[in-house]
C-alpha positions in Angstrom: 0.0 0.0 0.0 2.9 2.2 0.7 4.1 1.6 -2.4 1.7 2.2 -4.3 0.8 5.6 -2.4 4.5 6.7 -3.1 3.8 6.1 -6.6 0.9 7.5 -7.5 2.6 10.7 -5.7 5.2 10.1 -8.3 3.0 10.1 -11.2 0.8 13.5 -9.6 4.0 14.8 -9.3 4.2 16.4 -12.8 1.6 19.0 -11.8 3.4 20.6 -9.3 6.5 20.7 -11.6 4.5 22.3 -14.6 4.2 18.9 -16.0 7.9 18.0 -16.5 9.9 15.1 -15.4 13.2 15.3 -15.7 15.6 12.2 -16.0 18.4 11.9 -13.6 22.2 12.6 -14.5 22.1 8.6 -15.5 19.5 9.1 -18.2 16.9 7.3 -16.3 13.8 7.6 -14.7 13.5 8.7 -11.2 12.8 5.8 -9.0 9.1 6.4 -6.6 9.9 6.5 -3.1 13.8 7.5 -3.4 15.0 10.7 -3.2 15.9 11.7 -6.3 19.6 12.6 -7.8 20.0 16.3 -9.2 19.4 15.9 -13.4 21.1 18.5 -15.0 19.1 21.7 -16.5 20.3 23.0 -19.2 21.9 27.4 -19.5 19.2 29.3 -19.5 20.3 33.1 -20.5 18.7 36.6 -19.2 16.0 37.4 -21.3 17.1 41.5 -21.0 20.8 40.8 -21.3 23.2 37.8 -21.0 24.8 37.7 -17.9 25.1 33.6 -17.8 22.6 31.7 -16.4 22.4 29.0 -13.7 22.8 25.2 -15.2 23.0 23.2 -11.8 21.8 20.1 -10.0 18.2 20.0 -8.5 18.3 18.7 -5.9 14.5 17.6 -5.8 11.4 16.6 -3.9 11.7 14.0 -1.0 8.8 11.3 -2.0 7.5 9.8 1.2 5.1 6.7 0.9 3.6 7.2 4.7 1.4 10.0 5.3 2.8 11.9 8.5 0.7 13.9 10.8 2.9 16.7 10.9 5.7 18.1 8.0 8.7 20.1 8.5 11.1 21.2 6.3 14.9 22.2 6.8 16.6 25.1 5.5 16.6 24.7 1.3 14.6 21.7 1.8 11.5 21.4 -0.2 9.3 18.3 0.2 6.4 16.8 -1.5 4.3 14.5 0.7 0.6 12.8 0.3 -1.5 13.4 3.3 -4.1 10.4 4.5 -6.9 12.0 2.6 -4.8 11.6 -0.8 -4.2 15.4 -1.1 -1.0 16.3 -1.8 1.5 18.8 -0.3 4.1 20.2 -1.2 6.4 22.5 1.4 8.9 25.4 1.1 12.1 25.8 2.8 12.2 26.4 6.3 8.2 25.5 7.0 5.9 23.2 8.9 2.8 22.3 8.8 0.5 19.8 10.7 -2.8 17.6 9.0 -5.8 16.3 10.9 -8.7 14.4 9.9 -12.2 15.3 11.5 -15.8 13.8 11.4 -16.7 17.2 9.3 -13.5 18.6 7.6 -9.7 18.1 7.0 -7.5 20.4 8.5 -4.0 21.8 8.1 -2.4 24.2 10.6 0.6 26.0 8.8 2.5 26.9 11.8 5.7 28.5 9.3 6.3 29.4 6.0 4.9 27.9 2.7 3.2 25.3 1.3 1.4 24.4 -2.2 -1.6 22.0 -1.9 -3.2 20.2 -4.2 -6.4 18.7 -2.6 -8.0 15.4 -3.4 -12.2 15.9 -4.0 -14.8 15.7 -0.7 -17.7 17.1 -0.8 -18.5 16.0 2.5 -15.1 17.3 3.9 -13.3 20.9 3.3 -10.1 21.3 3.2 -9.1 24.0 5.4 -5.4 25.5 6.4 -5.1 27.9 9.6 -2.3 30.0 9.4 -2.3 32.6 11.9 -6.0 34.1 11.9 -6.5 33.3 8.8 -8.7 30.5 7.6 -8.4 29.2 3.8 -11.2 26.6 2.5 -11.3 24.5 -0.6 -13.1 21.2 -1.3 -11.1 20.6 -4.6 -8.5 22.3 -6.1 -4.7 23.1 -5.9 -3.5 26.5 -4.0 -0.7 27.8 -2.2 -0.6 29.7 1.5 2.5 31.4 3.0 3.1 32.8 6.4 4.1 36.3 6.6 4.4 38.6 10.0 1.2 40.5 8.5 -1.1 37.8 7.2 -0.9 35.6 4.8 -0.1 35.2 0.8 -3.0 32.6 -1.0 -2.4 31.9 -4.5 -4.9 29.4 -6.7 -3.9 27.6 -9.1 -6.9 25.0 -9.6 -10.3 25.7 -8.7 -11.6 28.4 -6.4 -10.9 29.3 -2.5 -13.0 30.5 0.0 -10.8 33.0 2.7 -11.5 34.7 6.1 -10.1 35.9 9.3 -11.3 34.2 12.4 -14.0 36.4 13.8 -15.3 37.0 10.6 -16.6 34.4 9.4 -19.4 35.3 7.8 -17.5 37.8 5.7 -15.7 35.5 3.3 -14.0 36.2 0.4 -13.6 33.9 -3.0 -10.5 33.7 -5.0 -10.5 32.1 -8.1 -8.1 30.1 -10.2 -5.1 32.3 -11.3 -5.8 35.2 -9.0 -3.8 35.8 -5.9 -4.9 37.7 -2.6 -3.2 39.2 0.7 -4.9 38.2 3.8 -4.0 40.6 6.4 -4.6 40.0 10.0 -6.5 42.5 11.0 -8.8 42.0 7.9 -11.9 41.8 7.5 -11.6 43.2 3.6 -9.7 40.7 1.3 -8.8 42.0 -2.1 -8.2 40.1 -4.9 -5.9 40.3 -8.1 -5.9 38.3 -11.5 -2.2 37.4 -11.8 -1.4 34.1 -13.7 1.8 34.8 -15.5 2.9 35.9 -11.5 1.5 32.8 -10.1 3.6 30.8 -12.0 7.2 32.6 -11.7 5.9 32.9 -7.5 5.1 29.3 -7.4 8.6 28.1 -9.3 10.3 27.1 -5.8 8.2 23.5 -6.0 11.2 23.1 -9.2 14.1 24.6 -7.4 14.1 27.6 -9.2 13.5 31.9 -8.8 12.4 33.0 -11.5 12.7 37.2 -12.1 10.8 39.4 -14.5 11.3 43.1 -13.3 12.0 42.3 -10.0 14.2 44.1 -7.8 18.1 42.5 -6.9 16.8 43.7 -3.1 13.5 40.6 -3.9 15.8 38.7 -5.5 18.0 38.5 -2.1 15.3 38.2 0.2 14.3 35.3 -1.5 16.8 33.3 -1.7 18.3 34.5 1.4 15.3 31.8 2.4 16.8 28.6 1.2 20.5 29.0 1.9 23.3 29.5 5.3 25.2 31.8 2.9 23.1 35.1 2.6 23.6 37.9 0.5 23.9 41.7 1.3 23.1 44.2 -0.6 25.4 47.1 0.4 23.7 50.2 -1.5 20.0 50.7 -1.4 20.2 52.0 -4.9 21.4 49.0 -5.8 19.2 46.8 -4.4 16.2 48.8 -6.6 18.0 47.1 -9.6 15.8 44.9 -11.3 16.6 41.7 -13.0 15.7 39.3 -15.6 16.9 35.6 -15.7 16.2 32.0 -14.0 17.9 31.1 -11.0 18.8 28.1 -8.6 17.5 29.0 -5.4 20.2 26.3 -3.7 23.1 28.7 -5.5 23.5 32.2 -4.0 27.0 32.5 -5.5 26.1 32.0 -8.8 23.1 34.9 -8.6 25.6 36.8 -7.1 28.2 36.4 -10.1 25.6 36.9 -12.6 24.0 39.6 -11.0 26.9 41.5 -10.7 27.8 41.2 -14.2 24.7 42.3 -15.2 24.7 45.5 -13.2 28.2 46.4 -13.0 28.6 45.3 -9.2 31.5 44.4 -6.7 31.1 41.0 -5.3 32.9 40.2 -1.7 32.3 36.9 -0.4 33.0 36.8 3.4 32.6 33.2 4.9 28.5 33.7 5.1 28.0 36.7 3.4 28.3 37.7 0.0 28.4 41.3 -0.3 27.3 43.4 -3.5 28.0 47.2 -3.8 28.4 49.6 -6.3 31.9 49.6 -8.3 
């Protein structure tokens, strides 16, 4: 039964990678229930202005065949588990959440960070994630939640979402299929924003990858200042309102930080850690 449970998370998992499979450095196929060996992507250059891209290994999604009641993730870590409903989840760096079934519902308490669900069908049960105050519903469909100090980021990429803020329960908001919407905590107003394209390039962490279209080199450190020890500075606020172009590994600050400096004509000082960028 195990088995079988790994593999048909094996087979879903195409979805959450935009539909690709990659074969391993080997030329093979990735083997259900192993954690899989980094294949090799291919260069992929900026789109503005060729600064060399990132080819490196992926280092993948742990496939679990068991079903546990609560999911943490390390630092750069990003796993893909099935829950005992047949949902599937998968979880950002740094994050944890915890999955309970009840006579009425299914519920998932995101107690840090991130995580990207795609939910099996029941009527008779909603899916519903608690992060903070907030409360995000579906029945079936595929979504994202992520945990900041203020409230909380929900993203849908399947179906449609009902959100609220404990309290206010009555007053709940619908977001549909490639919109995204900022739950605050204090709420009880949710707006909503049709964003597909953005969906996408926000959601590209489930491959291993930050992807940047306009986005500022002060983003692009934040972010993947999330998955990795060695964190990058940005020394001059002007230059951190840079924006970039270009496909990244999130697992390889240095790299970023050589390209990016190319690109805008920085210093690059790496200092055990830190890797510092300032203006030439």
């Amino acid at each position: 039964m195990l088995r079988a449970e790994a593999a048909l998370a094996y087979l879903d998992r195409g979805r959450a990678l935009g539909g690709k499979i990659a074969d391993n450095e080997r030329g093979q196929a990735e083997v259900p229930g192993e954690e899989v060996a980094a294949p090799r992507f291919g260069r992929r250059g900026f789109l503005a202005a060729s600064a060399g891209a990132c080819a490196a290994a992926f280092t993948g999604y742990t496939i679990l065949g068991r079903q546990p009641d609560t999911i943490a993730t390390a630092l750069g870590e990003v796993r893909r588990v099935p829950l005992a409903d047949g949902s599937i989840a998968s979880v950002n760096t740094a994050s944890r959440i915890a999955f309970a079934m009840r006579d009425t519902r299914r519920e998932v308490s995101l107690e840090d960070g991130e995580a990207w669900f795609q939910v099996a069908h029941d009527e008779t049960k909603p899916f519903v994630v608690a992060a903070g105050r907030v409360r995000v519903q579906a029945i079936g469909t595929a979504f994202s939640v992520r945990r900041r100090d203020e409230g909380v980021d929900v993203l849908v990429t399947e179906g449609v979402v009902e959100a609220w803020i404990v309290g206010h329960e009555t007053r709940r908001t619908r977001i549909a299929a490639g919109s995204m919407s900022f739950v605050a905590n204090t709420g009880p107003e949710i707006a909503t924003s049709e964003a597909s394209p953005e969906i996408e390039r926000t959601l590209a962490w489930r491959n291993g990858e930050l992807i940047l279209n306009g986005q500022t080199l002060a983003y692009a450190a934040a972010e993947l200042n999330r998955y990795n020890r060695r964190k990058l500075v940005i020394e001059d606020d002007q230059l951190g309102r840079e924006t970039l172009v270009g496909y990244f590994r999130t697992e390889q600050p240095e790299k970023f930080a050589r390209a990016a400096g190319a690109m805008l004509d920085a210093d690059i000082k790496i200092e055990g850690d830190t890797i510092r960028l300032s203006r030439r």
